[in-house]
N, C-alpha and C positions, 0 to 999 in steps of 0.2 A: 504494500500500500504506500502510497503518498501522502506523508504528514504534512502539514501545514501550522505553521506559526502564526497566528493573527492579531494582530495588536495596535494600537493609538492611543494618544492622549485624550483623555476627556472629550466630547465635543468633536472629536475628529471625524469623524464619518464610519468607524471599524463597525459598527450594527446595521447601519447599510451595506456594505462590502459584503460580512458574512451572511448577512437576509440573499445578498444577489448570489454567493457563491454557492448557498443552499438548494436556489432555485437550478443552478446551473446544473447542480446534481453530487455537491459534497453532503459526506456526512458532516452535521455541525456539531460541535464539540464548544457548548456557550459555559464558560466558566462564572460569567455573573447570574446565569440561570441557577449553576449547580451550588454558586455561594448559596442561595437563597435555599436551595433547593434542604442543603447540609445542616442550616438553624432552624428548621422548623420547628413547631410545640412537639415535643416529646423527641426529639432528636438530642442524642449525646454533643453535638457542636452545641446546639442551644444551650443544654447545660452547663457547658464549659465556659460558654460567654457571660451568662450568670455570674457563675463563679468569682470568673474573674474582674466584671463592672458592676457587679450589685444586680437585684432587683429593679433597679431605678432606671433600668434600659430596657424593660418590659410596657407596653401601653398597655389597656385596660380586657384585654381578649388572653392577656400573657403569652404574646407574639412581640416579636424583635421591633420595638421603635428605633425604624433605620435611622431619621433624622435626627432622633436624640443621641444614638450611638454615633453618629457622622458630626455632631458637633463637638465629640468627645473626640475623635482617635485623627481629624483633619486638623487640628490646633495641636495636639502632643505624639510627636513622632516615636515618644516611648510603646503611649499607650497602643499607637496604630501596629507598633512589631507585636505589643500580645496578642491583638486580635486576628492579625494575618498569622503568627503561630499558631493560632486555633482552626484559621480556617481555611490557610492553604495547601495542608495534608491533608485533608477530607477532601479538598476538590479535586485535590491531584489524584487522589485515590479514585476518586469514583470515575474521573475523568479517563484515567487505564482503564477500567473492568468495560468503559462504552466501545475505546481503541480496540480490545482485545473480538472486542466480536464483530469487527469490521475485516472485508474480502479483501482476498490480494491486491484485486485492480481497483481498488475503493482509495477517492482522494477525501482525508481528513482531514477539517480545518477547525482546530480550537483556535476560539476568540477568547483570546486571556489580555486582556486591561493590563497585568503588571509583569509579563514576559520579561521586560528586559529586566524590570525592577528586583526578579527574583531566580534571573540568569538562566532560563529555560532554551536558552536558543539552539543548544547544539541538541537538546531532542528532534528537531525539526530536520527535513527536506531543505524547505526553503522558511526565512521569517519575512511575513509582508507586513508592511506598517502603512498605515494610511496615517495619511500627513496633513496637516494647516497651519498656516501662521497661528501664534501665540492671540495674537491681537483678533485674530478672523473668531479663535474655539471661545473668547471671553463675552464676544456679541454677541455668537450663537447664546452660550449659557446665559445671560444677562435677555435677549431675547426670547427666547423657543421655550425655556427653562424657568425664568420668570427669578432668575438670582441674583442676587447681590453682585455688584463689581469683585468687589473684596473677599466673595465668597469663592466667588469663581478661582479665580487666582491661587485662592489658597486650596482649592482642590486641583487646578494646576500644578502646584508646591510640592504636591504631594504624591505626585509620578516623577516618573524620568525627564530630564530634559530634551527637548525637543532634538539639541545635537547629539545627545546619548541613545536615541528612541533612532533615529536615522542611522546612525554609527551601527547598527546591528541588524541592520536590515536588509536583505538582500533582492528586497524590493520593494520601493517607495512609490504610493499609490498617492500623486499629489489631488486633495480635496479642496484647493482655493478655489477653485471653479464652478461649475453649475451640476445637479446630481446628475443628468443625462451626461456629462463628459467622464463623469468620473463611474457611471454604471460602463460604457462604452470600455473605457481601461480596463476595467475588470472583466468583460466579455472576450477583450483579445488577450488578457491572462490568462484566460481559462484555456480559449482554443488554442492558441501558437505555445504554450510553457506546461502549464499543469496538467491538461489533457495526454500530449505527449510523452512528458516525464512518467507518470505514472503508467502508461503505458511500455516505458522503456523497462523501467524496476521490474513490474510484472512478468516482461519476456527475459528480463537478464541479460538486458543488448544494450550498449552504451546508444547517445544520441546520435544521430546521424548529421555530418560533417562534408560540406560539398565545398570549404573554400581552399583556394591554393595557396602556397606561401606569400599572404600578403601582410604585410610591413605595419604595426601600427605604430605612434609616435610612445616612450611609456607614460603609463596611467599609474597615476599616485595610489588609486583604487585598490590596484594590482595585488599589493601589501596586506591591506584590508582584508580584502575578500581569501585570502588565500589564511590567513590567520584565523578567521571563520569555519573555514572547511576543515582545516587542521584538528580546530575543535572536534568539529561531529566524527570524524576519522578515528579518534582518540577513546569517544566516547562509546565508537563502538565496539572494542573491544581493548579498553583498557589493561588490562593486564597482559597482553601479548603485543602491542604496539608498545616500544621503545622511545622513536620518537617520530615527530613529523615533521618535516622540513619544506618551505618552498627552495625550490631549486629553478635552476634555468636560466632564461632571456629575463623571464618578467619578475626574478627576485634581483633584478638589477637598477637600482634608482637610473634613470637616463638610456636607458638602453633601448633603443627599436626593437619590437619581437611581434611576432603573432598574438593574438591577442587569446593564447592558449596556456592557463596555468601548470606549472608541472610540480607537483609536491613529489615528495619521497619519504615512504614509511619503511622506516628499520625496526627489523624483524633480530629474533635470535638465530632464525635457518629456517630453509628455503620450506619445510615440513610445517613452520607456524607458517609462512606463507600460504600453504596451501589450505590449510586448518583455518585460518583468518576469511577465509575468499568469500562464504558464502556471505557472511555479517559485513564485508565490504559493499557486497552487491544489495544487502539489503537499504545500505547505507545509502545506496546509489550510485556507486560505483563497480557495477560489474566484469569480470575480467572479459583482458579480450584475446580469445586463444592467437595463436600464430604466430606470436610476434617477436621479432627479433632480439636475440640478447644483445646485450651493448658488445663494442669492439674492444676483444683487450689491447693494452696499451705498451707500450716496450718494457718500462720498468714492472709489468704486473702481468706477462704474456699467458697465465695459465689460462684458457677458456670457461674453467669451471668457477673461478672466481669471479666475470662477468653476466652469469645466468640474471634473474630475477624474474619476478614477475609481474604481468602489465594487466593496468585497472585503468578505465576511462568514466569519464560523468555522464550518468544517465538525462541529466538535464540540457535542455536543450538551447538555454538560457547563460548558460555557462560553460565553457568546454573545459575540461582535465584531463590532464594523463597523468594517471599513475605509478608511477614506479616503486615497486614493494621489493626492497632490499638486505641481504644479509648485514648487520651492522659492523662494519671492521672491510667489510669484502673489498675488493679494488673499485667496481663498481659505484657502489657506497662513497668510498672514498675520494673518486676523482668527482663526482657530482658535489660534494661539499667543499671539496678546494678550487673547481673553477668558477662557482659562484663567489667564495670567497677572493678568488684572485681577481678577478673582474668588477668587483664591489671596491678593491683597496686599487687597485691600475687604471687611471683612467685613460692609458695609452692602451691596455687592452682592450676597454669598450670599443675606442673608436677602430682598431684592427677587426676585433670581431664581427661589431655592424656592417664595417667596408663588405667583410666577404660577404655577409648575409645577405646584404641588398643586393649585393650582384649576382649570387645565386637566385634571390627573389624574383631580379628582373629576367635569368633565363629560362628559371621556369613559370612562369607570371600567367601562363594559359594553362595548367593541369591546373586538375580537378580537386586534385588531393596533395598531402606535402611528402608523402613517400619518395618520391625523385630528389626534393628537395631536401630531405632529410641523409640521404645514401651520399649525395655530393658531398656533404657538411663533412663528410667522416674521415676522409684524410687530413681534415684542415685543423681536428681534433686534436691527431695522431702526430703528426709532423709539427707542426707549426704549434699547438697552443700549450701538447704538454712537455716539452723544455723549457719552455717561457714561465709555466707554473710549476714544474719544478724548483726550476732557480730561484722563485720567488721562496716556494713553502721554503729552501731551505736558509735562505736569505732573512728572513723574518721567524723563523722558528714556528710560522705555522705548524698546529697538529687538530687533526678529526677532534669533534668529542668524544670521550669515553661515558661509556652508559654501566650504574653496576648492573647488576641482576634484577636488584624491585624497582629499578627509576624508572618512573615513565613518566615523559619529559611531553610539551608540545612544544614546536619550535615555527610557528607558521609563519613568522617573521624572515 
């Protein structure tokens, strides 16, 4: 299945998204339905709230006076962490036992209000955030809502900030506009991204990839996004991933590359590789048989030392290639010292771009970057590793070492 992360600020438009995403044909997963859901009279949540704010947050039916408990826990940020300890394991609880009885090919969208607030992102696929100026969500609630300026505000105060709530989002759904533009965004969400995506997970086929080696300038983005992914990678099976690394063109500040992320998960041997595969692919990253091991390199000629194995992103939205690595292996090794030699050389970047773009522009008409990726490899071999030799030995560069229980993310 395809999970989904849904989340905004207050006011933001996220109960229209998820009403539209509903209709479109997700399962909904409404986290402020199952708040409610969790305090009801005779509910152990209920009790607990008792407990812990008095009788005096009961109205007269002895049902939860939201508004009196909302003017209690939106003023004291203490008292808001004991009530969210009360009542964000119940919903998360009930919120899996709904996920568990959802079909392969089923796209899931929990609308959780405080996703970033309470670090939920790397359970997700994807997290979408619907977005609005600060100043647009205070008119709504001061209009629509019938509240106080100052009220507003301060239940603004009391989420994530608008560049914290964007910072984790892997898709920003902008609501300054009119609801027919912003239902319209969500309708080509669904068919060009999420339709697809989960359709790719279900089959265990990466997304499908029609462009050729072309050139993009880099994106600051790059960094972000690839630090995110690292997360959910991690998260899926933590104890068998070591660590996760971006590697390549795009963990290079300044560097022109394809606009195709390449992380690389170190493994203890190539046997957790294989043990790993299925929880990669559920992650969305499923492997992609046939693919070529890396070339060994003079100082590390054994063949066996460059095996590994290859994962790409089921989303269509996002391209990755995976590389799942022995930690220590050559392989392993030369992907962390030419990003590093290339990150600290900025006569290496401009060498290495030269050739890229001129391989770009010869093969500038395939369809795919296979041609373009076979040229790349004596330029590897010859030319880039003495250059990164000299340097690791020059500067004392060395790998990280990982013990046996670290499990590190390195998406940076």
């Amino acid at each position: 299945m395809l999970k989904i992360g849904l989340t905004g600020g207050i006011a933001s438009g996220k109960s229209l998204v998820a009403s539209r995403l509903q209709e479109l044909g997700a399962l909904l997963i409404d986290a402020d339905l199952i708040a409610r859901q969790v305090v009801e009279p005779g509910t152990a949540g209920l009790d607990r709230i008792v407990e812990a704010f008095g009788r005096g947050i009961l109205d007269e039916e002895d049902r939860l006076d939201r508004p009196k408990l909302g003017s209690i826990v939106f003023h004291d940020p203490s008292q808001r962490e004991v009530l969210n300890g009360i009542v964000h394991p119940l919903v998360r609880e009930a919120a899996a036992a709904m996920m568990a009885g959802a079909a392969a090919g089923d796209i899931v969208v929990q609308d959780i209000p405080l996703l970033v607030e309470t670090g939920q992102g790397s359970k997700f696929h994807l997290v979408v955030v619907v977005d609005a100026p600060d100043d647009l969500r205070v008119q709504r609630m001061v209009e629509l809502r019938g509240m106080a300026p100052e009220d507003a505000r301060s239940r603004m105060a009391a989420q994530a900030t608008r560049k914290d709530r964007n910072a984790a989002a892997d898709v920003i759904l902008d609501n300054a506009a009119t609801r027919e533009e912003l239902l319209a965004t969500v309708d080509g969400l669904w068919e060009q991204r999420l339709v697809p995506f989960a359709e790719n997970i279900k089959r265990g086929v990466r997304a499908v990839r029609s462009d050729g080696p072309v050139m993009a300038s880099s994106k600051e983005h790059w960094g972000s996004q690839a630090a995110r992914l690292a997360e959910r990678l991690m998260a899926a099976a933590p104890e068998e991933i070591m660590a996760v690394d971006h590697i390549g063109s795009t963990s290079v500040p300044g560097l022109a590359a394809k606009d195709v992320l390449d992380l690389q998960v170190a493994v203890a041997d190539l046997d957790t590789a294989d043990r790993i595969a299925p929880r990669l692919a559920a992650a969305g990253f499923p492997a992609v048989p046939h693919v070529r091991q890396d070339t060994p390199k003079p100082s590390h000629p054994e063949p066996e030392g460059w095996q590994k194995r290859f994962h790409a992103n089921a989303d269509p939205g996002r391209p990755v290639n995976l590389h799942v690595r022995v930690a220590g292996s050559p392989g392993w090794h030369y992907a962390l010292l030419f990003r590093d030699w290339l990150r600290a050389e900025p006569s290496a970047v401009a060498l290495y771009e030269s050739h890229k773009r001129e391989l770009a522009g010869r093969y500038a008409e395939d369809r795919d970057t296979a041609a373009y990726a076979d040229a790349k490899e004596p330029w590897f071999t010859d030319i880039a590793w003495p250059l990164m030799e000299e340097w690791a030995n020059r500067t004392g560069w060395r790998p990280p070492s990982y013990s046996s229980s670290a499990v590190r993310k390195r998406g940076q």
